[in-house]
N, C-alpha and C positions, 0 to 999 in steps of 0.2 A: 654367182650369188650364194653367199655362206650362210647358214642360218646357225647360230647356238642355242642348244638345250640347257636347261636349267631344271635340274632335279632337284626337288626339296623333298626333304620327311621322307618316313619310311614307305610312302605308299609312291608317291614323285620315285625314288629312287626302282623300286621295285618293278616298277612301269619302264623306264628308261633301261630298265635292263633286260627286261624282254622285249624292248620296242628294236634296241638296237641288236640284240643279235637278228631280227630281219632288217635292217639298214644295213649292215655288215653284209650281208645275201648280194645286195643289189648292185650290179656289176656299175650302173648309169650312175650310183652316190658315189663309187669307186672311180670315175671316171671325172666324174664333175669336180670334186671334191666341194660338195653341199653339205656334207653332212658330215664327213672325214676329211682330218685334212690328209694332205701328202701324202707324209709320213705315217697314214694308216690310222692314227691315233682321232677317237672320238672328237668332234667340237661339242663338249661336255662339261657342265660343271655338276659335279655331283656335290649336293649337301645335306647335312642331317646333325640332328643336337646332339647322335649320341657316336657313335663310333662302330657300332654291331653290326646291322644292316650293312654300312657305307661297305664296309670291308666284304661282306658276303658277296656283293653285286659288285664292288669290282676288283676283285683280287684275282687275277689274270688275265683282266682286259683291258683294252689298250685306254686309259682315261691316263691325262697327264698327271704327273705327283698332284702341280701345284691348284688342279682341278678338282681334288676332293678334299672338302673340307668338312671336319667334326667338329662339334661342341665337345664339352666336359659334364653335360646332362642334361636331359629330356625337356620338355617344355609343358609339360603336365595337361597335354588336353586344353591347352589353354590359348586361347588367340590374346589376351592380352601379353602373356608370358613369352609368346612367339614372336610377336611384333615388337615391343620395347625391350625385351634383351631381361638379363637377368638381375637389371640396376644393381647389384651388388657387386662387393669385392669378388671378384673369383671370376668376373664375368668373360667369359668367351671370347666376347668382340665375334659373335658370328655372324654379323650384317659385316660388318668393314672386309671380312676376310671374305666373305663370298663377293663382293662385289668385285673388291682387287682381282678374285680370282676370273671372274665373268669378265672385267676386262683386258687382261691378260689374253683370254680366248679372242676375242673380239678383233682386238692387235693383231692376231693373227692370222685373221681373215684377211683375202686379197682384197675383196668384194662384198663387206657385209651388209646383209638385209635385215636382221630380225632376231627376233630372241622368243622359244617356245619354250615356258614354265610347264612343268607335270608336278603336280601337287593335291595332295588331299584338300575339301571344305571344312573338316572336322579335328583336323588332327592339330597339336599347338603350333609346329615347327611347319605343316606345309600351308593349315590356314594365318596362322598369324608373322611365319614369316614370308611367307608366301606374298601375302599382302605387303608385307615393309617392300622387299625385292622388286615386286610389281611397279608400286613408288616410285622408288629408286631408280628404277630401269628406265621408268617413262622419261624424269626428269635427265639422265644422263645418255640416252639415246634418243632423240625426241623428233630422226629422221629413219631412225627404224623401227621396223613392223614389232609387236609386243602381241601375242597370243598365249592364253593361259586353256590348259588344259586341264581339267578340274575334274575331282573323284565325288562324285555324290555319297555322303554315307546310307549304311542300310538303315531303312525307318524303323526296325526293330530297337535300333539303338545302339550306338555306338562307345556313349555318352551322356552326358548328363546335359552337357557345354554343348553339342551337337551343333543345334538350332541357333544358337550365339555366336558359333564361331562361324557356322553359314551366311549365318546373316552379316554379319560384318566384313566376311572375304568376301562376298560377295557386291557388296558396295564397291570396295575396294577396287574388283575386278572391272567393274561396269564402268569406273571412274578413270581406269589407266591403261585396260588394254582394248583393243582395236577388235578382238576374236575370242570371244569367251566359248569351248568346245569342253560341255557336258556329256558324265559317263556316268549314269547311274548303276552303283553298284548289285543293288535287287536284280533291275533289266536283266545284266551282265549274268546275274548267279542262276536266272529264270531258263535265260537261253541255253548256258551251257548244263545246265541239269538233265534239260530234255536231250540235247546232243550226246548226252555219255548216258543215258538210261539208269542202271542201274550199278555203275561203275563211281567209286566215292568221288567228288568233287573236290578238289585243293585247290588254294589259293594261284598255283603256276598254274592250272585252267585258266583259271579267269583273265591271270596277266595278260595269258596268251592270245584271249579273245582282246582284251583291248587294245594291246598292242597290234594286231593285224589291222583290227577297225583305224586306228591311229595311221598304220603304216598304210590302208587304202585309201588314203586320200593325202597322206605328204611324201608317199616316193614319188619319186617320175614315174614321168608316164608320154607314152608316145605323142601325145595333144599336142604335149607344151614344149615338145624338141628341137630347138634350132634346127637349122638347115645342114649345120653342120655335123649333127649327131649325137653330139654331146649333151646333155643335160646342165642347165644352170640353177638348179635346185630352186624354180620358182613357184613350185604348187603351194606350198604353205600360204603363200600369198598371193594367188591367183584365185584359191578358194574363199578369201575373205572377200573380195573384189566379188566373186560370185553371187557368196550366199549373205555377204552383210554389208549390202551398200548404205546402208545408213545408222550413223554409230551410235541411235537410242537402239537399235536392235540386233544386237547382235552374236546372242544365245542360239549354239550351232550345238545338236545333238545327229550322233553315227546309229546307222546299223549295219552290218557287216555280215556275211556268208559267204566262205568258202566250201566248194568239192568238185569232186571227181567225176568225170563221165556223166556229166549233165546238160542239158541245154541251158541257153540263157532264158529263155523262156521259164522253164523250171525252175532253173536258180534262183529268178526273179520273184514267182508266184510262192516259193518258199521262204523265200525270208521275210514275205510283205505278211504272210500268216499271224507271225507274231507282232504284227503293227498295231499301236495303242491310235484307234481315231476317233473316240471320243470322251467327253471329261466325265466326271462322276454325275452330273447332273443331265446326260446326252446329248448333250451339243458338242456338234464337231469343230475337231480342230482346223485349224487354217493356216498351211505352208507359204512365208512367202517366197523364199527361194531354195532351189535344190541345185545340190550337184550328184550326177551317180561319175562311180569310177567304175570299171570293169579292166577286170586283169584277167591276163591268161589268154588272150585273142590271139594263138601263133599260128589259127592257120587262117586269118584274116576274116572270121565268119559273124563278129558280131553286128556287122553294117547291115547285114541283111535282116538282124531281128532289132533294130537303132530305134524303128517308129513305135514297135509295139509296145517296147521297154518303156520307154517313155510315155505314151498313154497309160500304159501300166500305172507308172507313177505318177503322173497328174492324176489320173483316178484315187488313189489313195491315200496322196498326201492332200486331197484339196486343196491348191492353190487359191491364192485370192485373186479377185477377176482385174485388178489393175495392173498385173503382173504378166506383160507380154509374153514373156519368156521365162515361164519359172522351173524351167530344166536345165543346166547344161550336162554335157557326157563328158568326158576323157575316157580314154582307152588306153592298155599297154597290153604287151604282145606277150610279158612275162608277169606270172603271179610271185613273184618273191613274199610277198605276206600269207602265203598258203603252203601245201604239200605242191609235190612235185607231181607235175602233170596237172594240176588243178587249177580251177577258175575261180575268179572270185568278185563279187559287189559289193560293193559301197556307198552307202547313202549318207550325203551331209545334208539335214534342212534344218533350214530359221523357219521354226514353228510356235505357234501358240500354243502348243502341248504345255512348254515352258512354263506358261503360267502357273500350272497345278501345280508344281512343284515349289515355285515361289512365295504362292499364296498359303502352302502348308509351312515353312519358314516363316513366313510369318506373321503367320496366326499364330503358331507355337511359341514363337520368339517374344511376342507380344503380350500371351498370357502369362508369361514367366517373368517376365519383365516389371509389366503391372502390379508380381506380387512380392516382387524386389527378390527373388529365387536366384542363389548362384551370383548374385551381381559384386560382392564381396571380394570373389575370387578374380572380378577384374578390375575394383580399385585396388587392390594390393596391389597388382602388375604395370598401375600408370592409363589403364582405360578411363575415359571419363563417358559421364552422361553426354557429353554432345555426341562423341562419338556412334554412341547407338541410337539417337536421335536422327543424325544425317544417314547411316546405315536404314533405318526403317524407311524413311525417305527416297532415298536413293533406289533401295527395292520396289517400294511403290511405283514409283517412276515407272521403273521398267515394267511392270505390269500393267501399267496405266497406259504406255504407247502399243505395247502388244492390242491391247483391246481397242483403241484408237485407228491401228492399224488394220482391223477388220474394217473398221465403220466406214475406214475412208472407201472403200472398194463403192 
């Protein structure tokens, strides 16, 4: 089972390129060929409007020629500009070349299952082509898996357009793919501050934490190993099966820790520290499905702490009480997503947390909207009013079953 990535924009790309130097680690993707084919070379399409980034991230690693594709200029912060192309003479054609190139890769799967987008909410090129792509993919793969992996931007601001283009990739998201898997950036910049102290923070931090979180829950892992030994790269969609069996819900947020000379017990009470469980107004949130990964079990010891981990986590994720089983475990005996010698967890849950998040999208979106702010800059690109009509809609929606979702319990 082959899955292809699909990097868009400068933050998609930059993700993809710290995700895969640990794919490249992992002896079982080298084995399977899930993630690499044969030939060692990426199943990869790299894209971006501009030409700068693409070349940084992959100019000596193994991505095919015909798998990274440039624009001739940026997409201005804009989701409309992203999504309808640059209607002028001069124009790219960066939707037609990315797709030929996506399936080109595809073709070359023995066994294809899926296709996982990494792209910004905020940015022109990863929200608003991100969105066209998403379209696209659904309508011409429509027996493979479609998971988008999405960058929340920081609430300080990114932007102007921020909340416009969230709100509209995200309609987009909730409409075509199957496994919408949020990473907010704040989270991200919060945890690794306190883990480096006093040491300056960079941007390769941060990749780094996401791409581990990412790679804790789509490498293999011992769970899901044939009999045969070999790994058929099916976690990516054995976790949507898990944590999103039903497709109004299907907003999956990580948390991630790795180290050294720990118990799992420890590991476990340390990373739930920084657990957000309740909303701004104290009512707690409500998990309805979790999956934890644990890496690094080589000398076979996590069975013995299996029960505690897991009330652990029903304790702090609150499940909802219609949800038999709202844990499952995997395990793997190597941490490739961490240092060497080290252990590592991973938590995926479909949570109500979600909603804060959404409902500040838009409320923001709504009052900018109302006062006609910025809206300029997306009839120039081919946006129309319906557009952000269905997109408020569509958002709603999804926060409307989240909280529906508690009641049913």
């Amino acid at each position: 089972m082959s899955t292809v990535f699909v990097q868009v924009g400068q933050c998609g790309n930059q993700i993809g390129h710290s995700l895969f130097k640990k794919v490249a680690k992992d002896d079982n993707v080298k084995q399977s060929h899930s993630f690499m084919a044969p030939d060692g070379t990426f199943r990869a399409v790299a894209i971006d409007s501009e030409p700068k980034v693409l070349h940084k991230v992959t100019h000596g690693q193994p991505y095919r020629k015909y798998s990274i594709i440039s624009g001739k200029r940026g997409r201005g912060t804009n989701w409309a500009m992203g999504y309808h192309g640059l209607k002028k003479s001069g124009d790219d054609k960066l939707l037609d070349s990315s797709i030929e190139a996506i399936r080109k890769e595809v073709e070359r799967c023995s066994s294809f299952s899926g296709l996982i987008l990494l792209h910004s909410l905020s940015g022109g090129t990863g929200s608003g082509l991100g969105s066209r792509l998403c379209e696209a993919l659904r309508d011409e793969y429509q027996l493979g898996h479609l998971m988008s992996c999405a960058f929340v931007p920081h609430a300080s601001g990114e932007s102007p357009l921020q909340h416009y283009n969230s709100l509209l990739t995200l309609s987009h998201l909730q409409r075509f793919c199957d496994c919408i898997v949020l990473t907010h950036n704040d989270d991200v910049l919060n945890l690794v501050e306190k883990k480096k102290g006093s040491e300056r923070v960079s941007f390769s931090h941060l990749n780094e934490h996401i791409a581990a979180s990412l790679g804790g829950i789509l490498l293999p892992t011992d769970s899901l190993m044939p009999k045969s030994g070999h790994s058929i790269g099916q976690e990516p969609w054995e976790m949507i099966r898990s944590v999103c069996p039903m497709p109004s819900l299907k907003f999956v947020q990580l948390k991630h820790l790795s180290r050294s000379k720990v118990s799992w017990e420890g590991l476990m009470s340390h990373m739930l520290l920084t657990l957000k469980k309740y909303n701004a107004k104290n009512k707690p949130f409500y998990s309805l499905a979790n999956l934890m990964v644990a890496r690094g079990d080589g000398t076979a010891s996590f069975q013995h702490s299996a029960k505690v981990l897991e009330e652990k986590i029903k304790t702090a994720y609150n499940p909802v009480p219609w949800n038999p089983y709202p844990v499952d475990i995997w395990t793997a005996s190597n941490n490739t997503v961490g240092q060497k010698n080290s252990a590592s967890v991973t938590i995926a849950t479909n949570s109500t947390s979600v909603v804060e998040y959404l409902d500040v999208v838009l409320q923001r979106s709504k009052v900018m909207y109302d006062a006609g702010a910025y809206l300029h800059w997306y009839w120039k690109y081919g946006a129309t009013k319906d557009d952000f009509e269905e997109a408020f809609s569509d958002v709603e929606a999804v926060v409307n079953s989240y909280n529906e979702a508690i009641k049913s319990g």
